[in-house]
Residue, then its C-alpha position, 0 to 999 in steps of 0.5 A: x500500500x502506498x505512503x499516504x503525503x499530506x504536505x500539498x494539503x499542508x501548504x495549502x492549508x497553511x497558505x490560506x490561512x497567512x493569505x488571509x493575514x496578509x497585512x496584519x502587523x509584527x508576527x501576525x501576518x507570517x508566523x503560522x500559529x499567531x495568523x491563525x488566532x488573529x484570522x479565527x478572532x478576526x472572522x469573529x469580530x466581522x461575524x458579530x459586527x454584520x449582527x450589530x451594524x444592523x442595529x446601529x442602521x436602525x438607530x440612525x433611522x429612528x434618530x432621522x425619523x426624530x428629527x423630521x417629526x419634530x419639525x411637524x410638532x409631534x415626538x417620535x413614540x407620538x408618531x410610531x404609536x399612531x402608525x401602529x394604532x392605524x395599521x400603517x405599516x411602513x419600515x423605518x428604513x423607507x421612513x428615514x429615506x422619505x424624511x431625507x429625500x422626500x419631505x413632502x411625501x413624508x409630511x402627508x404621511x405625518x399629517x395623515x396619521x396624527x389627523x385620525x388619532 
């Protein structure tokens, strides 16, 4: 039975991994153990921050919902709970883009959901 070789699948292995690192600082980006516990921690840290940037885009919303509901005179709960309590269901994504770029559109939208409250 032949020799079994694992050193194509070694080098492979190992060259991902420094490939990866590539840029980092000192020992980081060439020596093998100290890459691969920066790169492991690395893949951590993005994995956890695509979870939270969705939470700070929504507080960028609610802060620019704010900001424009307050120009029409109400509070920012004021104005979600009388979008709820009328069924209205817009995101806050499309809300803070109508505040930003449409001020118009989203003044109606204000004016039409405070008037049946």
């Amino acid at each position: 039975m032949p020799r079994s070789k694992y050193s194509v699948a070694s080098h492979r292995r190992r060259k991902k991994i420094l490939k990866a690192a590539k840029g980092y600082f000192g020992g980081k980006h060439a020596l093998l153990r100290t890459a691969k516990e920066s790169v492991d921690k690395a893949l951590q840290y993005s994995y956890n921050d695509r979870k939270k940037r969705m939470g700070q885009f929504r507080r960028l919303w609610i802060t620019r919902i704010n900001a424009a509901v307050r120009l029409q005179g109400i509070s920012y709960s004021t104005f979600i709970h009388a979008m709820k309590k009328n069924d209205v269901q817009i995101s806050r994504k499309i809300l803070a883009d109508m505040a930003v770029n449409d001020p118009t559109g989203f003044k109606n939208i204000v004016q039409q959901v405070t008037s049946q409250v």
